[in-house]
C-alpha positions in Angstrom: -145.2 -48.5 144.0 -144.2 -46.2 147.1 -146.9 -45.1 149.2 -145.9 -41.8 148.6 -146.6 -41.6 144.8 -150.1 -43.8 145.8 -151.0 -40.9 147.6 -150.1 -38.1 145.1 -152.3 -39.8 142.4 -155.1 -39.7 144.9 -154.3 -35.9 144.9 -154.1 -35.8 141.6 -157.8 -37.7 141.0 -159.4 -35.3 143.0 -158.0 -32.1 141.9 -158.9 -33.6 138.3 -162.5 -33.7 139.2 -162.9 -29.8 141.0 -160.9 -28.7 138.3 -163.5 -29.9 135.7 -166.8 -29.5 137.5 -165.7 -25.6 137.9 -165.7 -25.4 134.4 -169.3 -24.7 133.2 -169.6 -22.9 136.9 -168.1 -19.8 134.9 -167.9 -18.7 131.8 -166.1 -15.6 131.9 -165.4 -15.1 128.2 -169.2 -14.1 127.4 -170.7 -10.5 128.7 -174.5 -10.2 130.1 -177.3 -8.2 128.9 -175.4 -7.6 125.2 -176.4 -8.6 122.0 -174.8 -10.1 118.5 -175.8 -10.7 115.2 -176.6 -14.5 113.9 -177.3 -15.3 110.0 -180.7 -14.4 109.2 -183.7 -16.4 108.9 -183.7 -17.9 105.4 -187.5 -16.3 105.0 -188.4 -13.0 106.4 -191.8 -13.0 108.2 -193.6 -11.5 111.3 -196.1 -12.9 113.4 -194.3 -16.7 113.6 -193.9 -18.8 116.2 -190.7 -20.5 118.0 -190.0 -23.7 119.6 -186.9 -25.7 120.8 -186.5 -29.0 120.5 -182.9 -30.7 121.0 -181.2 -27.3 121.5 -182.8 -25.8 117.7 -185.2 -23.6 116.7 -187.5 -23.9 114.7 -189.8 -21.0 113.2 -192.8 -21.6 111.7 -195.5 -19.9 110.5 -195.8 -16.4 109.6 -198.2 -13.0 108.2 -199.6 -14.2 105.4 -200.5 -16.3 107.0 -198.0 -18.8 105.5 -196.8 -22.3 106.5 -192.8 -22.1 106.4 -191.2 -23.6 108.7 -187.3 -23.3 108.9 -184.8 -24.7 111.7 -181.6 -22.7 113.1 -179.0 -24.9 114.5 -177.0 -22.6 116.9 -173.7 -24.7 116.9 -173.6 -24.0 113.3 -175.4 -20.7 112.9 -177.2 -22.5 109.9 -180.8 -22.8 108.7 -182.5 -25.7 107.0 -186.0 -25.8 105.3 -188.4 -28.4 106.8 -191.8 -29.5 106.4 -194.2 -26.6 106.3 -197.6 -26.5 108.1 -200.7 -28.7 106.7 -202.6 -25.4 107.4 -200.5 -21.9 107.5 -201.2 -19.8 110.1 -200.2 -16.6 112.4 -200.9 -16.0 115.5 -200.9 -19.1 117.1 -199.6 -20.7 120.3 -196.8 -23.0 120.4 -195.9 -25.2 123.1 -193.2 -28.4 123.1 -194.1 -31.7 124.9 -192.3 -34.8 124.8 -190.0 -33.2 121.7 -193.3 -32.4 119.6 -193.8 -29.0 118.5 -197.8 -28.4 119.3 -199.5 -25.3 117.3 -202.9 -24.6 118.2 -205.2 -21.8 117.2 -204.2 -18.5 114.9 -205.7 -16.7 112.0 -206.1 -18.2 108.9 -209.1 -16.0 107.4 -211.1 -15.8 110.6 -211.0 -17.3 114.4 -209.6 -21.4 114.2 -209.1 -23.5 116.9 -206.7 -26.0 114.9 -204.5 -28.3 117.2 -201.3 -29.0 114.6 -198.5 -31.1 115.7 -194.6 -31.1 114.1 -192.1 -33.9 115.1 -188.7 -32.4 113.8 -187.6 -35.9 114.2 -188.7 -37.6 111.2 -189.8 -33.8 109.8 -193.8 -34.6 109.7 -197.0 -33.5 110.9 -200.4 -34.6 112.4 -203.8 -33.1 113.4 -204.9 -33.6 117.0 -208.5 -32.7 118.9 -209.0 -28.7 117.7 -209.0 -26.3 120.6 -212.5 -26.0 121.6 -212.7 -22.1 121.4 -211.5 -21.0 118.5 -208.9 -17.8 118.7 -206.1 -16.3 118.0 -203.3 -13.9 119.4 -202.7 -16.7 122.3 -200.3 -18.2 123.9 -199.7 -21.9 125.4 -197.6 -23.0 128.5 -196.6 -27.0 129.6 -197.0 -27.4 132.6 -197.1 -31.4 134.3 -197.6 -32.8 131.1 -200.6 -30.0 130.0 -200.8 -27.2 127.8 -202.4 -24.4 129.0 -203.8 -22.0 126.9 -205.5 -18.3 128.4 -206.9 -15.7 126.7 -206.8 -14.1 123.0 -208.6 -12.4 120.8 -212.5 -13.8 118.5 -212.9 -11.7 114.9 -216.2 -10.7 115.1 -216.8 -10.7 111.4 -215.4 -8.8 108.4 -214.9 -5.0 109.6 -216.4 -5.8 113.6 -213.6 -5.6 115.4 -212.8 -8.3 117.7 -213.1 -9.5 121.3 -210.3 -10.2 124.0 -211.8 -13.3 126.0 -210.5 -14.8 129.1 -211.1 -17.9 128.6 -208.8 -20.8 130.5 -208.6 -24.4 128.5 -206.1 -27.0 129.2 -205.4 -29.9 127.0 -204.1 -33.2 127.5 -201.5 -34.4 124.9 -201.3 -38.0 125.8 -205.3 -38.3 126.0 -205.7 -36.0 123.5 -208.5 -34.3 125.3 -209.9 -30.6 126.5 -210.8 -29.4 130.4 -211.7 -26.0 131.3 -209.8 -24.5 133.8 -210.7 -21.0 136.0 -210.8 -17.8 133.5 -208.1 -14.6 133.5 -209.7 -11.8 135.9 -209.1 -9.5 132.6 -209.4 -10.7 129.4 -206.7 -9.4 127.3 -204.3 -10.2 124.5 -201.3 -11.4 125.8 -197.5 -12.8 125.9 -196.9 -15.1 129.0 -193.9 -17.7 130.7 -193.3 -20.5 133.2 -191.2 -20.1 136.1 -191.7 -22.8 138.8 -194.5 -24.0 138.3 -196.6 -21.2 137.6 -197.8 -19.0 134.8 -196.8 -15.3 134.2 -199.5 -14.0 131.7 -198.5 -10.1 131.3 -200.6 -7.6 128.8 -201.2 -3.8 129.2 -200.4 -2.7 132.7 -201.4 -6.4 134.0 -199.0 -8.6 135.5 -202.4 -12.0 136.2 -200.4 -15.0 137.9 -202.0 -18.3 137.1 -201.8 -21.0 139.9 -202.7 -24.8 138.3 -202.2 -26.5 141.2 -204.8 -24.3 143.3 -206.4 -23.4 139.7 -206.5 -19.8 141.0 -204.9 -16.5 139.7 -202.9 -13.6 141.9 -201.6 -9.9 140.7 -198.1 -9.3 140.1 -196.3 -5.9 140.0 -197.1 -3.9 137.0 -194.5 -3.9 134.3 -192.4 -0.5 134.4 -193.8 0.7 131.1 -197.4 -1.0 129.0 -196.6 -4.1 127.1 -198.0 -3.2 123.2 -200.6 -5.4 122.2 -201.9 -5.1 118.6 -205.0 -5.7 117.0 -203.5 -9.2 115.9 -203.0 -10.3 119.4 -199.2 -10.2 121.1 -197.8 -7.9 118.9 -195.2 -8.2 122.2 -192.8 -11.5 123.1 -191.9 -13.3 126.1 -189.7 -15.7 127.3 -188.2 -17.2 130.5 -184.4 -18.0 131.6 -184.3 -21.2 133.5 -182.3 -20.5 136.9 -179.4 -23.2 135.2 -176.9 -20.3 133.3 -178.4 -17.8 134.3 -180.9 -16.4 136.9 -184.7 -17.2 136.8 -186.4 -14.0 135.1 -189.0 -13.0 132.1 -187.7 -11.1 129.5 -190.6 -9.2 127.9 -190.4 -7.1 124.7 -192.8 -4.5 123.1 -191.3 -3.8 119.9 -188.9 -1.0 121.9 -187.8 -1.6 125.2 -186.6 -5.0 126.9 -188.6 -5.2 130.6 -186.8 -8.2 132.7 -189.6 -9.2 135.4 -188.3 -11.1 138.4 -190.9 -13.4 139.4 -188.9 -14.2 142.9 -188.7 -11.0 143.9 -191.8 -9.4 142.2 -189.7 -6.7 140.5 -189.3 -5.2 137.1 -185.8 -3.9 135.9 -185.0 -2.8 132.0 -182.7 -4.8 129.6 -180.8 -3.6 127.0 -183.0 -3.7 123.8 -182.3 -5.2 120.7 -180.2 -3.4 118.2 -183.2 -3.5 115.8 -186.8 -2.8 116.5 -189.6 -4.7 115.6 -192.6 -6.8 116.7 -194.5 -9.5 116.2 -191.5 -11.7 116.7 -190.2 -14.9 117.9 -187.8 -15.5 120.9 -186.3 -18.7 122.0 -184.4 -19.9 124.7 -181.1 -22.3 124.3 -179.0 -22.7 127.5 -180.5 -19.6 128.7 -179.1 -17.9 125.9 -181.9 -15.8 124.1 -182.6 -15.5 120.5 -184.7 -12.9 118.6 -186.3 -13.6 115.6 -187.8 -12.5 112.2 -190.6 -9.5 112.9 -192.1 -6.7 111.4 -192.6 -3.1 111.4 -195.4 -1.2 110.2 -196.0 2.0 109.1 -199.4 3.8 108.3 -201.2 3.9 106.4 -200.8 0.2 105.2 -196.8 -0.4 104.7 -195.0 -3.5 106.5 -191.5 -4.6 106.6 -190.5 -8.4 107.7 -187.4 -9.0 108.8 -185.4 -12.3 108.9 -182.9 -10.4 111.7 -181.7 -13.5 113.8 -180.2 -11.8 116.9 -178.5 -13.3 120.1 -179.2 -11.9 123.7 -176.9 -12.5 126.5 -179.3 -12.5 129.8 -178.5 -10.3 133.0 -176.4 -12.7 135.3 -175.3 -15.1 132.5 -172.3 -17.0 133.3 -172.8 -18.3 137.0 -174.4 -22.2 137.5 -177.7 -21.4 139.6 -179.9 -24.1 139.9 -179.0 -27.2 137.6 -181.4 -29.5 136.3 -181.2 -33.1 136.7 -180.5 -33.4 133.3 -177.2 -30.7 133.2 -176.2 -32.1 137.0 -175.5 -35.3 134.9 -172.5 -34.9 133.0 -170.8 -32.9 136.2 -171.8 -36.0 138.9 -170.1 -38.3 136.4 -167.2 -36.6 136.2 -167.2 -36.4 140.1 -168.1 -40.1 140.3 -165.3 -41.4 137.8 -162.3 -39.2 139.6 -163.4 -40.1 143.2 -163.8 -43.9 141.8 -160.0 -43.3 140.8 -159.0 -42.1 143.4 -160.6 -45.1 145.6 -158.9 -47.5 143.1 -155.3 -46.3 143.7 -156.1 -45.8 147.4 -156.8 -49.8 147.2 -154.0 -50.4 145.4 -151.5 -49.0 148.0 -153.5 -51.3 150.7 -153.0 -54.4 148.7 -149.4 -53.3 148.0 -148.1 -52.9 151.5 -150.4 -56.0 152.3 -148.2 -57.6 149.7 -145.0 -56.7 150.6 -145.9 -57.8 154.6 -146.8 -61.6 153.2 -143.7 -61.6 151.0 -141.3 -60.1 153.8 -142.5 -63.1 156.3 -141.9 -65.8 153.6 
């Protein structure tokens, strides 16, 4: 081998591995801020819950209430039936910890504080310590291995009205215990997110900033227009973009516009909205690309319409690599790692080649 062509492979190793780390750096094919169509959800419904485990979604729950709980595959753009919930529900909060889907609280027939647990793995379900207020119209947030759940709404009693608390409780999943934790400054119905480390609770005018590591809670900037929250609790939705495909923001929705809340900057922008309005809906986050689910509209004076309209959001600033997790950096340092390891190999090579033509040349 000459050490010419020892040295173009080395080139050729180490153009290999830029040329494949740049590839998830940029993906130029897909527009931001647009929407399209995915098949619909096999059951129409409002007022459900989503969760992703393992890159799918799974909806569960519903007005009824009712218990379905169906999973979309987004590789496939397919639905399959699972296991429904022991006890149906709506308006409850859903959180994911250790690839369990937890679903506390919601309205049955009145205020329940039910703590209901759904491993998609083997498709089953379990009971765990109840919350220890009962409510509904909440939301819950992991944080270092805790959910946190804030706020929501108490019936009290048949034709009373109900109460917005502030309430603050935190429960463990691997104890399976309860703390209380500092209350909201306002009580209020609710749709929230996590973005480092902290929780965005938004409702009304109200933008309350929840600090667990200080237990203490701040004011953000008001969101550009009031987020809608019904009788039923978060007649609004929430959810956050991770910083990996695209940039850390909350994407809030009332039922008609899309408000996009940057938490770094403490500023509110508009999104485009969804192609069809509704609340009461469900929206999950896979690769930081955003899905809207199921809903309902109502009109007075006592006519709803549920939708099983799956649609697919592409978030402002998709398409550049911003801050990858450990967990994506993976698959890009082994790339980097095999190609400079190549490259090392054939740089070795030429060293024991000339090596071996020098002993051969003096014998």
């Amino acid at each position: 081998m000459s050490e010419t062509l020892a040295l173009a492979l080395v080139l050729v190793f180490l153009t290999a591995s830029s040329t494949i780390v740049a590839i998830p750096v940029s993906v130029a094919a897909i527009t931001e801020n647009t929407w399209v169509e995915k098949a619909p959800m096999p059951t129409p419904r409002g007022y459900l819950e989503t969760a992703v485990v393992n890159g799918k979604i799974c909806a569960i729950g519903g007005s009824g209430p009712i218990g379905t709980n169906e999973e979309y595959d987004p590789t496939t753009d397919t639905w399959t039936t699972k296991s429904p919930m022991p006890t149906p529900e709506q308006g409850f909060a859903v959180a994911v910890f250790q690839d369990k889907i937890y679903c506390i609280g919601g309205l049955p027939y009145g205020n329940t504080g039910v703590n209901q647990v759904y491993d998609p793995t083997i498709d089953s379900w379990e009971t765990k310590a109840p919350m220890p207020t009962a409510r509904y119209g909440l939301q819950a947030n992991v944080l270092e291995g805790k959910i946190y759940l804030m706020g929501g709404v108490k019936l009290l009693g048949y034709n009373q009205g109900y109460e917005e608390l502030n309430v603050t409780e935190v429960y463990d999943p691997l104890s399976d215990t309860w703390a209380d934790k500092s209350p909201m400054p306002s009580p209020s119905g609710y749709v929230s997110a996590v973005v480092d480390n902290k929780i965005y609770v938004f409702g009304a005018e109200l933008t309350q900033i929840y600090d667990p590591k200080t237990d203490s809670w701040n004011l953000g900037a008001p969101p550009l227009e009031n987020i809608t929250l019904g009788a039923n609790g978060q007649s609004s939705s929430a959810v956050a973009t991770t910083g990996f495909m695209a940039p850390k923001r909350i994407y809030v929705y009332d039922g008609s516009s899309l408000q996009v809340y940057d938490p770094l900057n403490n500023k509110w922008t508009f999104g485009a909205a969804p192609p069809v309005s509704r609340q009461y809906l469900g929206i999950a986050n896979v690769n930081d690309t955003l899905y809207f689910i199921g809903g309902f509209t109502y009109t007075p004076p006592g006519f709803y319409n549920d939708y099983a309209t799956n649609e697919q959001y592409t978030p402002i600033g998709y398409g550049t690599l911003h801050e990858p997790t450990k967990t994506q950096s993976f698959p890009l340092l082994s790339v980097v790692a095999v190609s400079v390891a190549g490259a090392l190999a054939v740089a070795g090579l030429l060293v024991y080649h000339k090596k071996h033509k020098r002993r051969t040349a003096y014998e």
